[in-house]
C-alpha positions as a Markdown table, in Angstrom:
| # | Residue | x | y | z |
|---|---|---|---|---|
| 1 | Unk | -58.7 | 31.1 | 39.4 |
| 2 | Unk | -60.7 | 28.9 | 41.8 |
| 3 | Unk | -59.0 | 25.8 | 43.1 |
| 4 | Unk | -61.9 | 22.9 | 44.1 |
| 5 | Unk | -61.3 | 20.0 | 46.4 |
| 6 | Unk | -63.7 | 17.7 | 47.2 |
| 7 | Unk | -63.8 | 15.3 | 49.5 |
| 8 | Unk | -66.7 | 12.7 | 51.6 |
| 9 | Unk | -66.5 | 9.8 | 48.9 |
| 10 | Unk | -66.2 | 6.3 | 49.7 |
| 11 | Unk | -67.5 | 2.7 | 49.7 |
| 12 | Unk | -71.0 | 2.2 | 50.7 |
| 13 | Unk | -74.3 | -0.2 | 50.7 |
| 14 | Unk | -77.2 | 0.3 | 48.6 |
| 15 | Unk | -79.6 | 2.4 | 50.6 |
| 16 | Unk | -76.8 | 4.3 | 52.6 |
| 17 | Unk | -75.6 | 7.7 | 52.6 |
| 18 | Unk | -72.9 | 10.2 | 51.9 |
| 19 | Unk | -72.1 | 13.7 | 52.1 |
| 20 | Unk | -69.7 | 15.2 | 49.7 |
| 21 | Unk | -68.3 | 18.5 | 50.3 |
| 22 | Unk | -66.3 | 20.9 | 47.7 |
| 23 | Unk | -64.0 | 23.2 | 49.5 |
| 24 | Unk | -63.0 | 26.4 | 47.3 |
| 25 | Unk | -60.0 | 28.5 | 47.6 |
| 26 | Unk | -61.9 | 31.8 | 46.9 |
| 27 | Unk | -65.6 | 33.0 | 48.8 |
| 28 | Unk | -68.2 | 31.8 | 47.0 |
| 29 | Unk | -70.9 | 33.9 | 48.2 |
| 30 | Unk | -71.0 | 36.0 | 44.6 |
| 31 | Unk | -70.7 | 32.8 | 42.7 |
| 32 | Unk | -73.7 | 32.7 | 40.0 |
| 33 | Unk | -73.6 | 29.0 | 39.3 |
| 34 | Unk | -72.0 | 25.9 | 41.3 |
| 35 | Unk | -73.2 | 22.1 | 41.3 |
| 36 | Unk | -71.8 | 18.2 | 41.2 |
| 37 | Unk | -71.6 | 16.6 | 38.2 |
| 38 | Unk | -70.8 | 13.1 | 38.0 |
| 39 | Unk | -69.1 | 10.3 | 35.4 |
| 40 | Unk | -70.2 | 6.4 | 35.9 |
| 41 | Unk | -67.7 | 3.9 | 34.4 |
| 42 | Unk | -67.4 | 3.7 | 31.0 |
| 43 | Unk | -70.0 | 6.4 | 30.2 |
| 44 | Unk | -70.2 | 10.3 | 29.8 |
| 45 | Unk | -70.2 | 12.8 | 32.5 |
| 46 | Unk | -73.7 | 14.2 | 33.9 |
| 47 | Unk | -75.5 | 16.4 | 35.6 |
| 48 | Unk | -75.9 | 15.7 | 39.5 |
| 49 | Unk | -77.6 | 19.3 | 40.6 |
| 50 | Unk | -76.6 | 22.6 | 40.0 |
| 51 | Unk | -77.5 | 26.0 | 41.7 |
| 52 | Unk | -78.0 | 29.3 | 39.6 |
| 53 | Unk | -78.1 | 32.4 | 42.1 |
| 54 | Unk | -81.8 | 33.7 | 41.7 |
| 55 | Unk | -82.8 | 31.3 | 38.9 |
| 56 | Unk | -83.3 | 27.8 | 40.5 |
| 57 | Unk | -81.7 | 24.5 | 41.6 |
| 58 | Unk | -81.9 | 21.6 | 39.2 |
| 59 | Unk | -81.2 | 18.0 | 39.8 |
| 60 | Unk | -81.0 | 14.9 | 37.7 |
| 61 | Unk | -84.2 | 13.1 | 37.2 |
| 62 | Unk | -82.3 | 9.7 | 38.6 |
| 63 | Unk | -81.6 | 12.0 | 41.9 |
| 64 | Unk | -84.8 | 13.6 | 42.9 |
| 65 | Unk | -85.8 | 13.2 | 46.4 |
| 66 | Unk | -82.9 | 11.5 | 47.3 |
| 67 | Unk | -80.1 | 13.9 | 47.3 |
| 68 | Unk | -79.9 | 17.3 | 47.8 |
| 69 | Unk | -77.1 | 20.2 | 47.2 |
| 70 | Unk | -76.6 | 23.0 | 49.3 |
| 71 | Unk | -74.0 | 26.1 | 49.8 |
| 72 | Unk | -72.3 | 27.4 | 52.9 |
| 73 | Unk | -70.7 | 30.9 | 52.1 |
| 74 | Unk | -69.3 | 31.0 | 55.5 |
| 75 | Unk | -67.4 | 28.5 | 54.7 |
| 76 | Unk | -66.7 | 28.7 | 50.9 |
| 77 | Unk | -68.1 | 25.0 | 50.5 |
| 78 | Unk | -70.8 | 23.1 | 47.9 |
| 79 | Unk | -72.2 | 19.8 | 49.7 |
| 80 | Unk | -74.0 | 17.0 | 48.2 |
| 81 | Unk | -76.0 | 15.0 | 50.6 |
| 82 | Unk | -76.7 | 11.7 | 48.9 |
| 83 | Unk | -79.5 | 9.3 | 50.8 |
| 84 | Unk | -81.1 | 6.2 | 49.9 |
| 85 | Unk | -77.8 | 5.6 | 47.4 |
| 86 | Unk | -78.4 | 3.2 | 44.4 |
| 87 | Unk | -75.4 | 1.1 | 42.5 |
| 88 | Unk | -76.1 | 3.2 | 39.7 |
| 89 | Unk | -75.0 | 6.0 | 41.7 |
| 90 | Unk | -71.1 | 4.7 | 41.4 |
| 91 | Unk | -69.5 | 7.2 | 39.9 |
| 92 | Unk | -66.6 | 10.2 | 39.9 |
| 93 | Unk | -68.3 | 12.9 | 41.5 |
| 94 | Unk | -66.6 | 16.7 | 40.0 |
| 95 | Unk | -67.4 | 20.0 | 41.6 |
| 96 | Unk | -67.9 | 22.9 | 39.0 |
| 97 | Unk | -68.3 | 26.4 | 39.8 |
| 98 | Unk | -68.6 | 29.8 | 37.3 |
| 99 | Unk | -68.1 | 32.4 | 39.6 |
| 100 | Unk | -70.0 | 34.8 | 36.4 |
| 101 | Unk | -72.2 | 32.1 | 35.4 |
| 102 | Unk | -70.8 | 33.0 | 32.1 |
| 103 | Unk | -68.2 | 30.1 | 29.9 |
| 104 | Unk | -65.7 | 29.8 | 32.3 |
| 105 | Unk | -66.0 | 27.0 | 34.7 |
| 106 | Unk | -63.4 | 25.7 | 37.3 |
| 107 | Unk | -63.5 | 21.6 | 38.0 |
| 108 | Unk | -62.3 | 20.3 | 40.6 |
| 109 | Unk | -60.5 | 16.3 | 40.5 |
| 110 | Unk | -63.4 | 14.4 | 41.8 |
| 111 | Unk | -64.3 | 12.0 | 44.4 |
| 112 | Unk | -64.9 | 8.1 | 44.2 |
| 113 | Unk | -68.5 | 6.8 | 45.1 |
| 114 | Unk | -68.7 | 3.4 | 45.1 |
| 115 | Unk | -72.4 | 1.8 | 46.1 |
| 116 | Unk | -72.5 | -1.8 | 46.3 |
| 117 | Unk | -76.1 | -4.0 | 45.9 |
């Protein structure tokens, strides 16, 4: 089991920035796959970014160049730096880990990012 907490949302103007961090309750330093995803009001939730150990890092088209996801084993905690945010970027932002990178993932119960025009 891997309890997630994340944490850094708020209300903000179009063009600002936020950082979002995930906290986990286990080290993450031999987790295979970890990333944000994110659900906008009234629609389905999507990929922000995700890392895969030794594969790659992918992000959403909508969030190239603008934000960028990163890991700190140290500290067992997933960040999303968001810059240069949009009003399209209001969503629920979710932390997802798989520790095996296999079918088990463990969510955590999301932040609120509101960005106003």
């Amino acid at each position: 089991q891997v309890q997630l907490v994340e944490s850094g949302g708020g209300l903000v103007q179009a063009g600002g920035s936020l950082r979002l961090s995930c906290a986990a309750s286990r080290r993450i330093f031999s987790f295979i796959r970890m990333g944000w995803y994110r659900q906008p009001p009234g629609k389905q939730r999507e990929l922000v970014a995700v890392i895969v150990v030794g594969v790659n890092t992918t992000y959403a088209d909508s969030v190239k160049g603008r934000f960028t996801i990163s890991r700190d084993n140290a500290k067992n905690m997933i960040d999303l730096q968001m810059n240069s945010l949009k009003p399209e970027d209001t969503a629920v932002y979710f932390c997802v880990v798989s520790p095996d990178g296999g079918g088990i993932e463990y969510w955590g119960r999301g932040t609120q990012v509101t960005v106003s025009s």
